[in-house]
Backbone as a printed PyTorch tensor [residue, N CA C, xyz], in Angstrom:
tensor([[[  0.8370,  -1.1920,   0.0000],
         [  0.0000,   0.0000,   0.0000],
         [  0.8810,   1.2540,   0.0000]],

        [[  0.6170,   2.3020,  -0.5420],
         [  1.1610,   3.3020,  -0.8900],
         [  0.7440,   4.2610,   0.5530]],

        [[  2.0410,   4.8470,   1.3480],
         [  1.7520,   6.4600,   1.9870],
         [  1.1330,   7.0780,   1.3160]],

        [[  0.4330,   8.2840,   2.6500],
         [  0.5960,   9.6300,   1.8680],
         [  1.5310,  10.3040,   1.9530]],

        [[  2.5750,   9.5810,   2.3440],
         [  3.9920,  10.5030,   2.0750],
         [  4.6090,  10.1770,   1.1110]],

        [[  4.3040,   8.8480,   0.4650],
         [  5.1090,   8.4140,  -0.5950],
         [  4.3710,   9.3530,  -1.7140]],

        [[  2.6920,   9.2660,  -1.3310],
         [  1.8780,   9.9950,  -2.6130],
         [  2.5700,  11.4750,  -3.0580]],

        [[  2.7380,  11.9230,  -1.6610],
         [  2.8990,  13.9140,  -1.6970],
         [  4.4310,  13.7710,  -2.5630]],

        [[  5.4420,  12.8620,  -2.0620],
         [  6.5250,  12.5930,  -2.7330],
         [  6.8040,  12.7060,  -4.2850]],

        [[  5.6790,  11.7390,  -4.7000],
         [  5.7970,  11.6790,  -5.9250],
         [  5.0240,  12.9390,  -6.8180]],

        [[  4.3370,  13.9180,  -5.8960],
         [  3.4630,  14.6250,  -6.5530],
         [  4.9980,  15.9180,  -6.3720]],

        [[  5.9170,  15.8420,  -5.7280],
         [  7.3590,  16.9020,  -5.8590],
         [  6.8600,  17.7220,  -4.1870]],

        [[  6.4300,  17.0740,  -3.4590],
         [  5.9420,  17.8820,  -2.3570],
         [  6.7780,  16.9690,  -1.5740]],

        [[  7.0230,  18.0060,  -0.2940],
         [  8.0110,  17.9650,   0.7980],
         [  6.9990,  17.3920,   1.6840]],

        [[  6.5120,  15.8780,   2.1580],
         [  5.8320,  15.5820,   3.0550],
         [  6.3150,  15.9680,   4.8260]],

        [[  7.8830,  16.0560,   4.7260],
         [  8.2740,  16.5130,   5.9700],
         [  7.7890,  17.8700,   6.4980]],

        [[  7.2530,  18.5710,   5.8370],
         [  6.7510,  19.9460,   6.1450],
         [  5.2820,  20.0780,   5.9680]],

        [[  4.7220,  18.8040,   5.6790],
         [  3.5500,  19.1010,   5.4570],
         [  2.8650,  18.3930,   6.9400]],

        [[  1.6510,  18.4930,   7.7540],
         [  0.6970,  18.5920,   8.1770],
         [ -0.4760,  17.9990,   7.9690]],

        [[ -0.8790,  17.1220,   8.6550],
         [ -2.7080,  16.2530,   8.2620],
         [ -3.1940,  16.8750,   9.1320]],

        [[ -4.5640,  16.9920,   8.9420],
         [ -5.8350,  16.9180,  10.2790],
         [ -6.8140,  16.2160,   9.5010]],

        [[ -7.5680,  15.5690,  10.6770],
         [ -8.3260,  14.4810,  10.3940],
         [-10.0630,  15.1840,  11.1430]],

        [[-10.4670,  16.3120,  10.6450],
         [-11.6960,  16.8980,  11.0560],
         [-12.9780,  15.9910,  11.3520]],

        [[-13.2210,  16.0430,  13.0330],
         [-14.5880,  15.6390,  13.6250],
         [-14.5540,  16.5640,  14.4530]],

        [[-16.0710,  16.8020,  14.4540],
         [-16.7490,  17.4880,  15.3950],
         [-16.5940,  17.1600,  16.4250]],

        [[-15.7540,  17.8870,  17.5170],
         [-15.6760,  17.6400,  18.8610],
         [-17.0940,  17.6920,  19.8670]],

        [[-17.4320,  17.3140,  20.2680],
         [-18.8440,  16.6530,  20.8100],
         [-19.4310,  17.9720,  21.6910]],

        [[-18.4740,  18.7950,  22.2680],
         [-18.8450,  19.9760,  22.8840],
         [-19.0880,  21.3730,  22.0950]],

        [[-18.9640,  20.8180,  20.8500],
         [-18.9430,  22.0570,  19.8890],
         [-20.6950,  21.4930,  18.8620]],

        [[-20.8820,  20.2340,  19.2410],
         [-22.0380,  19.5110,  18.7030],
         [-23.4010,  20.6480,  19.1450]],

        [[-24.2160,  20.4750,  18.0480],
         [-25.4710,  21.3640,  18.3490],
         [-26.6760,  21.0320,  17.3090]],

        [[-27.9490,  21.6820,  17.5440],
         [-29.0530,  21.1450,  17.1130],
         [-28.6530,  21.4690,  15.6180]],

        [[-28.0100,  22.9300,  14.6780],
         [-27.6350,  22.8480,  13.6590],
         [-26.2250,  21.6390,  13.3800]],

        [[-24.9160,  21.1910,  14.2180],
         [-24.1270,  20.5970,  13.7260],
         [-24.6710,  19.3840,  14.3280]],

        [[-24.6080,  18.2480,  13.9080],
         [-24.4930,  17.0580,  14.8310],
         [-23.6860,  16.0880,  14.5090]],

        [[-23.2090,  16.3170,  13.3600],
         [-22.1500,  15.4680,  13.0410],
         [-21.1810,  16.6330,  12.0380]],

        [[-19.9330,  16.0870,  11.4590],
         [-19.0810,  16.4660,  10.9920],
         [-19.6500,  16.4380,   9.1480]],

        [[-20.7370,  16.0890,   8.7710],
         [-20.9380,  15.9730,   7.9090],
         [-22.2250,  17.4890,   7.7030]],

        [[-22.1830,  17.7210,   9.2670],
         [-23.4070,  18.8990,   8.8010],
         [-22.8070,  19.8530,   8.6940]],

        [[-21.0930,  20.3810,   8.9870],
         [-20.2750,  20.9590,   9.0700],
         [-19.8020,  21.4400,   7.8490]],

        [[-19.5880,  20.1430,   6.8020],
         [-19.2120,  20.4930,   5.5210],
         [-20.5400,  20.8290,   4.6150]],

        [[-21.7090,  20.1310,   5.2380],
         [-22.9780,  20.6310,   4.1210],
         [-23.3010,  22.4720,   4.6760]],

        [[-22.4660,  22.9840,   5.6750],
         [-23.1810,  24.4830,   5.7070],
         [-21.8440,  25.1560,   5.4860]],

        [[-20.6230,  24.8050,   4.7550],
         [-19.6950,  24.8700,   4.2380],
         [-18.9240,  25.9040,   5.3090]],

        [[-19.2640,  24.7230,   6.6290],
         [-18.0700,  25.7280,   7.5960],
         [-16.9800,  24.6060,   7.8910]],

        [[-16.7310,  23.4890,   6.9350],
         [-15.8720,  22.8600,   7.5910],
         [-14.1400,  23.4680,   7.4350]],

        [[-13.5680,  24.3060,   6.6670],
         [-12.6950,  25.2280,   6.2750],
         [-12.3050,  26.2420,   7.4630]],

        [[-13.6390,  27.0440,   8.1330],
         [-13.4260,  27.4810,   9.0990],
         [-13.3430,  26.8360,  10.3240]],

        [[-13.9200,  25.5590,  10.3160],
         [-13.5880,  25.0520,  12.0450],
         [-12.1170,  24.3900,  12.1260]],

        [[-11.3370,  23.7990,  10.9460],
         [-10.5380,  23.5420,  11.1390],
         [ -8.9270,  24.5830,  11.4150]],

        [[ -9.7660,  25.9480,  11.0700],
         [ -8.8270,  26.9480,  11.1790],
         [ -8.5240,  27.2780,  12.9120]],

        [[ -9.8620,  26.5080,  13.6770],
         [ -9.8470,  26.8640,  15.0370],
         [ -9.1650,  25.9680,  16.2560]],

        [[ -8.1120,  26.2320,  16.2410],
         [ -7.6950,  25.0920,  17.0850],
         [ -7.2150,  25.5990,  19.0580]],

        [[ -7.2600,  24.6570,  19.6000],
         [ -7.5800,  24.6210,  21.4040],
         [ -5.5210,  24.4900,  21.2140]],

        [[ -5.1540,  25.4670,  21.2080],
         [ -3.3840,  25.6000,  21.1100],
         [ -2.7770,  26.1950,  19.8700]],

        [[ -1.4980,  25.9320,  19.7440],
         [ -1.1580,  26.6960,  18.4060],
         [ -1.0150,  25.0550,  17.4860]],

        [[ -1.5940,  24.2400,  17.2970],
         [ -1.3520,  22.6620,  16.7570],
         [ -0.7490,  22.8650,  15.2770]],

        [[ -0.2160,  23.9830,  15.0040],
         [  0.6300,  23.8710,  13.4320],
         [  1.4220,  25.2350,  13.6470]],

        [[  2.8020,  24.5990,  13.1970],
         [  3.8850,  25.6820,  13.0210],
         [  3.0200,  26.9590,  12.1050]],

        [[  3.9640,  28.3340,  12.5440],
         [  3.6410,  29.5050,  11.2550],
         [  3.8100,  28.8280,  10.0070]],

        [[  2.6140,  29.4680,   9.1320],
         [  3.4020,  29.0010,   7.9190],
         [  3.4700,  27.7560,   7.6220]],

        [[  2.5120,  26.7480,   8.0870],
         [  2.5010,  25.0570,   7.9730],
         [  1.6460,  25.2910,   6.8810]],

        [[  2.0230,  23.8740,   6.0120],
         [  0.9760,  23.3290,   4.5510],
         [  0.3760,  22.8170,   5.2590]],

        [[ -1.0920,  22.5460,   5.3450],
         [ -1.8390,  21.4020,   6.2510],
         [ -3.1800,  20.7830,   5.1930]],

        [[ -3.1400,  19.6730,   5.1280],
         [ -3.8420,  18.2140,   4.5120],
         [ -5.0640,  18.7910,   5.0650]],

        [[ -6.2660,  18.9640,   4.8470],
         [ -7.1060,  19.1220,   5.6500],
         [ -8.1550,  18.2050,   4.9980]],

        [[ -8.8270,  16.8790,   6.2190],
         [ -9.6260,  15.7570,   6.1950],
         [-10.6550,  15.6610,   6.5480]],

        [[-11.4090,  15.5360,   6.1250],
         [-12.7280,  14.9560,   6.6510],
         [-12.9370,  13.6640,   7.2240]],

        [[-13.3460,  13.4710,   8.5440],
         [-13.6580,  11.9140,   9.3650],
         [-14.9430,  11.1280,   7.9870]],

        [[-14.6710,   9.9330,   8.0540],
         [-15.2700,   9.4740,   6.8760],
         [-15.4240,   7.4730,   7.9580]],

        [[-16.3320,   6.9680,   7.8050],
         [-16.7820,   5.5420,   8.1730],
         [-15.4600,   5.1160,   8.4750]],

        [[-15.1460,   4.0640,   9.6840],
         [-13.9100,   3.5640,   9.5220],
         [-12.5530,   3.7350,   9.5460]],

        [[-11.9780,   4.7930,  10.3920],
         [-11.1580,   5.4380,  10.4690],
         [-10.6340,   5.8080,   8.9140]],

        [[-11.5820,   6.2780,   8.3720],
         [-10.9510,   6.7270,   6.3890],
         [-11.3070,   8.4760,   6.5900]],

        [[-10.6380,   8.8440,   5.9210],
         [-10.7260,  10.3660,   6.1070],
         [-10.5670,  10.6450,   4.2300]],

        [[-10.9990,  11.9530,   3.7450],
         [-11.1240,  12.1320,   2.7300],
         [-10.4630,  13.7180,   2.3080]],

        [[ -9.4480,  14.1270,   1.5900],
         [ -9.2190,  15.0740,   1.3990],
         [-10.3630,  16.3980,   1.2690]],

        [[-10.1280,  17.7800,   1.4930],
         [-11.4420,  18.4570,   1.4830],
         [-10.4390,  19.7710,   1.4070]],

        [[ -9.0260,  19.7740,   1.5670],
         [ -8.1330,  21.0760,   1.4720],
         [ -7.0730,  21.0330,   1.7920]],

        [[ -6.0660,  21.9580,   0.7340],
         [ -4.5840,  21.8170,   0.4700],
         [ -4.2700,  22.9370,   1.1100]],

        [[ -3.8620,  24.0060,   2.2180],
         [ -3.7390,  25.4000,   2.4900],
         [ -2.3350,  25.5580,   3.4140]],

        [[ -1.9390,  26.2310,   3.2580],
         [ -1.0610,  27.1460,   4.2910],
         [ -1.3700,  27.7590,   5.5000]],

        [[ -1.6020,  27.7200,   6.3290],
         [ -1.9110,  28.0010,   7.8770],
         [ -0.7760,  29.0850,   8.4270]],

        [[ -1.2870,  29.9940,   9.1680],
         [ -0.4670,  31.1860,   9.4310],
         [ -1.3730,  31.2930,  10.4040]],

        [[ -0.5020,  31.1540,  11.5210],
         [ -1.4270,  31.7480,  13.2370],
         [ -1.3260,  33.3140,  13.3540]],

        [[ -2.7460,  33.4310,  13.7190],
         [ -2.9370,  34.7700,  14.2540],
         [ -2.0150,  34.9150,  15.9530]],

        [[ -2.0610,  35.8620,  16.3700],
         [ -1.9640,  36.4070,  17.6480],
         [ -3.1960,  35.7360,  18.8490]],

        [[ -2.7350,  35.4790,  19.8200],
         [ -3.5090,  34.8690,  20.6010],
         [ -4.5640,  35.7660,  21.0750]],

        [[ -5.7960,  35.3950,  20.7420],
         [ -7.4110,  35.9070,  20.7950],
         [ -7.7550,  36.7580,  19.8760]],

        [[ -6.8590,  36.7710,  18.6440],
         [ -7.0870,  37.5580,  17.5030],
         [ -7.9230,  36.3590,  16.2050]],

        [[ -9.2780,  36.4680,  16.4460],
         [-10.0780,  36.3230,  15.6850],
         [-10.1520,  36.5320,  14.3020]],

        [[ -9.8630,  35.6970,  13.0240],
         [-10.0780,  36.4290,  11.5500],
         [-11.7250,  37.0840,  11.7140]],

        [[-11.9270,  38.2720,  10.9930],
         [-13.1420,  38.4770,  10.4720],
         [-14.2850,  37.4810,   9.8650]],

        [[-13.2330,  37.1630,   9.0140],
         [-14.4710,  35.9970,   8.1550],
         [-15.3690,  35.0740,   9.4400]],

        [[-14.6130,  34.6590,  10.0480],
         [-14.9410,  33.7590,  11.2740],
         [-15.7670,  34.4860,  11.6770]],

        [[-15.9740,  35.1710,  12.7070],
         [-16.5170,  35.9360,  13.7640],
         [-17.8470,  36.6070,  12.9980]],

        [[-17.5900,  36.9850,  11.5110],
         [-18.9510,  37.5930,  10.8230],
         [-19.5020,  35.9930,   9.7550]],

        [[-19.0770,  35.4250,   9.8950],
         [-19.8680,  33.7490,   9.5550],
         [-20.9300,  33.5960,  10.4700]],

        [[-22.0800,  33.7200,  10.0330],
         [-23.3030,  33.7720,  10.9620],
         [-23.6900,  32.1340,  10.8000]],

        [[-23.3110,  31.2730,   9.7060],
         [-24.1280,  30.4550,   9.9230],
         [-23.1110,  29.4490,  11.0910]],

        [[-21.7520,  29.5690,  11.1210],
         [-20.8440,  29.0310,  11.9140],
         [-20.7680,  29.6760,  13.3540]],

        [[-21.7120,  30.6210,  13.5470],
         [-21.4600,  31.1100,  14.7430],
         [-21.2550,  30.0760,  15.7650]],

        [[-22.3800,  29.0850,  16.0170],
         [-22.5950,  28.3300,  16.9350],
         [-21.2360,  27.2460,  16.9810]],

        [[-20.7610,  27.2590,  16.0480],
         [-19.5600,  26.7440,  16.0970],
         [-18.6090,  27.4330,  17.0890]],

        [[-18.5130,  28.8910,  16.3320],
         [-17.0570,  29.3900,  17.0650],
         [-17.4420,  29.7060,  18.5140]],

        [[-18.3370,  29.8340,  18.7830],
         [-18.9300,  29.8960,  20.0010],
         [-18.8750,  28.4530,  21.3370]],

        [[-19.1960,  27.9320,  20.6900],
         [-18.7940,  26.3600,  21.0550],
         [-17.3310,  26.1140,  21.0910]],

        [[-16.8380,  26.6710,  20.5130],
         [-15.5200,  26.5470,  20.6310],
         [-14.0240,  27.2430,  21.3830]],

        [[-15.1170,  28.4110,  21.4440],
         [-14.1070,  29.8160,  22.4490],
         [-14.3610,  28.9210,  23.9750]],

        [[-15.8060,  28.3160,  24.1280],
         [-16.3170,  28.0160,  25.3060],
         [-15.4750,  26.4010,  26.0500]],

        [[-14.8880,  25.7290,  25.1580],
         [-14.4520,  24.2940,  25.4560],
         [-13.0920,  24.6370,  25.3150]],

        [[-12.1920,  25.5680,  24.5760],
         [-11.1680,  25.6600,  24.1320],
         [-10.1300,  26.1370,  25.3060]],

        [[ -9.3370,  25.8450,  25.5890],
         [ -8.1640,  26.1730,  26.5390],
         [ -7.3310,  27.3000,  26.6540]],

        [[ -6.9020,  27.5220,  25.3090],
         [ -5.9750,  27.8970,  24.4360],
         [ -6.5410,  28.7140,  23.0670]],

        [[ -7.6280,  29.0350,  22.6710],
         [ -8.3910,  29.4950,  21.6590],
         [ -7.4240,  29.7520,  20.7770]],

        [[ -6.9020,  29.1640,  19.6390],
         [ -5.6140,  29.9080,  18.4950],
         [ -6.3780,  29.9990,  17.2700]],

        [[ -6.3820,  30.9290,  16.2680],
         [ -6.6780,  30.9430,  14.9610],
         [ -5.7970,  30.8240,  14.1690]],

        [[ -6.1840,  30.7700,  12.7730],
         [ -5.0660,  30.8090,  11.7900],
         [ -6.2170,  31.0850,  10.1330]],

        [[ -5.8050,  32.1860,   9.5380],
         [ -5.4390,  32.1230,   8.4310],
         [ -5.0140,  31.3280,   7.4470]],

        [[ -5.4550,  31.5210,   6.2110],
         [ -5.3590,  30.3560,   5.4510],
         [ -5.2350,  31.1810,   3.8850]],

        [[ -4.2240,  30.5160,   3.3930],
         [ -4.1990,  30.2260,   1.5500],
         [ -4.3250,  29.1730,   0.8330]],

        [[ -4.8170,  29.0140,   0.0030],
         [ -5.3180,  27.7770,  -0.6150],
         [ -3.6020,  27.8170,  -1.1990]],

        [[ -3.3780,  26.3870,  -1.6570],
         [ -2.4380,  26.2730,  -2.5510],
         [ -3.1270,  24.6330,  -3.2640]],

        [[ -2.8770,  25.1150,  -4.8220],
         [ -3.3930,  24.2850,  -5.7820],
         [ -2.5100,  22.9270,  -6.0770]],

        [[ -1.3400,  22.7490,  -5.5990],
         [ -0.9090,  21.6700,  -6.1380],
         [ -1.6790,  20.5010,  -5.5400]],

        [[ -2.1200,  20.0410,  -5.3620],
         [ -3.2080,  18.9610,  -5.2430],
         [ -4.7890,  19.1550,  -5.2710]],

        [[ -5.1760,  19.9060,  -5.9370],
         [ -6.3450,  20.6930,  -6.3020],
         [ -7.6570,  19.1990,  -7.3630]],

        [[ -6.6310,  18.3990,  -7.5880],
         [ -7.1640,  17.1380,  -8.7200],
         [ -7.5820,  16.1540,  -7.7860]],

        [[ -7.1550,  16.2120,  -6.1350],
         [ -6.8390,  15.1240,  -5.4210],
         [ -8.2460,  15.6490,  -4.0800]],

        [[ -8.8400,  16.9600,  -4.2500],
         [ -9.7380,  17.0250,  -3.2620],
         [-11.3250,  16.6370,  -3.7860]],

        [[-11.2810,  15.8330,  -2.4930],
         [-13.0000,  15.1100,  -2.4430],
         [-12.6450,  13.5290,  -3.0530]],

        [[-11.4710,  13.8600,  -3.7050],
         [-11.3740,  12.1080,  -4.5760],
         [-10.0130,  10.8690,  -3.4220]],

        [[ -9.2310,  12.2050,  -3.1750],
         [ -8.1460,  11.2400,  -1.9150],
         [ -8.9000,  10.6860,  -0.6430]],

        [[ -8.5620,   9.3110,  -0.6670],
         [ -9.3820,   8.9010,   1.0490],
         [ -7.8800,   7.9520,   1.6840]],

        [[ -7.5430,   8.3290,   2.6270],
         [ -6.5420,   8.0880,   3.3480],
         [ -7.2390,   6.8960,   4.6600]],

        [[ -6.5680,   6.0650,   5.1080],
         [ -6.7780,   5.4380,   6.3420],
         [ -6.1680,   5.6530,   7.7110]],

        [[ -6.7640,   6.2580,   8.2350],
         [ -6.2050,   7.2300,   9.2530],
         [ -5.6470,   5.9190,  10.5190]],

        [[ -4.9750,   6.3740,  11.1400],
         [ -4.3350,   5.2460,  12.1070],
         [ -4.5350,   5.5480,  13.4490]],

        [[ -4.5300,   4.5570,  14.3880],
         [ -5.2100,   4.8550,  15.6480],
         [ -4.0950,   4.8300,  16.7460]],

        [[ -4.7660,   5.5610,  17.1890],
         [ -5.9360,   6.0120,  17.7370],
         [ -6.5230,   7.0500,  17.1240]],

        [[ -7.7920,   7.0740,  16.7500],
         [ -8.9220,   8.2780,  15.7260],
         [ -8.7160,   9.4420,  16.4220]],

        [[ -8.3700,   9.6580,  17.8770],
         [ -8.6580,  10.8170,  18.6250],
         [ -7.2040,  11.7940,  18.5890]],

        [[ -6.2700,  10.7490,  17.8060],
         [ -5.2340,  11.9090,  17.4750],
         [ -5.5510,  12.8320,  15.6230]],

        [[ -5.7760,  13.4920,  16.0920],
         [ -6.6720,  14.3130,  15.0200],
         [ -5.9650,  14.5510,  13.9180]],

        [[ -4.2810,  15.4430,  14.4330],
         [ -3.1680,  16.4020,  13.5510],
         [ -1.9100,  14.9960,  13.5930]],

        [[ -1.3760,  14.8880,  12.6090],
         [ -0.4890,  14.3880,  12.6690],
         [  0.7120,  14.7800,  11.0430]],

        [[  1.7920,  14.1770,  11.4650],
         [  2.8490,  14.5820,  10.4350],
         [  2.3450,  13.8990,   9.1590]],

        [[  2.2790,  14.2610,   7.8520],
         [  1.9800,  13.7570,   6.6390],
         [  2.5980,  12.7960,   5.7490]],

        [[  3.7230,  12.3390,   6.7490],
         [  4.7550,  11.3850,   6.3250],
         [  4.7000,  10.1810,   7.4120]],

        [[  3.2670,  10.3210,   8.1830],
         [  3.4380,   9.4600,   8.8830],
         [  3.0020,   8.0930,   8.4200]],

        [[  4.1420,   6.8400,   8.2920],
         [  4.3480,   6.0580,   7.4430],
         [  2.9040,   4.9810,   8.1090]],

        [[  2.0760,   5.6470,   9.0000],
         [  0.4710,   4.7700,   9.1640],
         [ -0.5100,   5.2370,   8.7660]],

        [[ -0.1680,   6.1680,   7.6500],
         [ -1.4900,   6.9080,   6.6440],
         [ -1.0490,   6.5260,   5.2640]],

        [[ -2.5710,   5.7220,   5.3970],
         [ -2.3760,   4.7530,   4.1420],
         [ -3.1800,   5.2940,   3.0440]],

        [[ -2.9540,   5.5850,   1.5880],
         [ -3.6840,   5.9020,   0.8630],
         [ -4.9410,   5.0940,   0.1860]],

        [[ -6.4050,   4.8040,   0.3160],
         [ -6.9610,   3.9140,  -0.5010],
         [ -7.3180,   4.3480,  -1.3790]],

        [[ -7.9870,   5.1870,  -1.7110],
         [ -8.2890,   5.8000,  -3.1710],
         [ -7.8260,   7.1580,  -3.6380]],

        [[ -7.4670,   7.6670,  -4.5410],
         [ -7.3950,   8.5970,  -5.4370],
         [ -8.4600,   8.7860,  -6.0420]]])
């Protein structure tokens, strides 16, 4: 079976610098609009919740894999971006004026420890590979972020 480090490899990408997250709805951020991680991406805030993390969980300036939880510990590509932390309790706009994600970020200032944001740029080199990559995420499920070369993320489909 093929990595996704061997994949990013062969695509001319530096998997050592790159970044996974494996996006589920943390259960305290759950609500009568989210209830699963799938209602997250149908009100197209899953982009912004993963920008919200309880610490700083990605270097300045990290590429980060960004996944969707999928049946079975399988996760599914959903975004290729660059991550750039804000200042601690410095909120992006977009976030904070996202009305339909409110209940999200709200849920999330409220459970969060550490409240960190981050900014984001899309970057296209794997732009062919989102919604169609499904990776097999390795356990324990509850480690969310992990390195993109980690040789227990297995690629099943393209």
């Amino acid at each position: 079976m093929t990595t996704l480090g061997e994949l990013l490899r062969t695509r001319g990408l530096s998997s050592a610098r790159t970044v996974a997250i494996r996006n589920t709805l943390h259960p305290y951020d759950a609500s009568t609009d989210f209830r699963t991680i799938d209602d997250v991406r149908r009100a197209s805030a899953l982009s912004t919740y993963d920008r919200m993390q309880d610490g700083p969980s990605f270097g300045d300036d990290a590429e980060v894999l960004s996944f969707i939880a999928k049946d079975n510990g399988a996760a599914m590509l959903t975004a290729f971006r660059r991550f750039t932390r804000r200042e601690r309790g410095n909120v992006p706009g977009d976030i904070v004026y996202d009305y339909d994600a409110a209940p999200l970020l709200h849920a999330f200032i409220a459970r969060a420890a550490h409240p960190t944001f981050y900014d984001t740029r899309d970057l296209d080199t794997l732009d062919d590979l989102v919604g169609k990559l499904v990776v097999r995420w390795p356990e324990p499920l509850h480690e969310n972020i992990r390195a993109a070369d980690d040789e227990r993320i297995f690629v099943v489909e393209t």
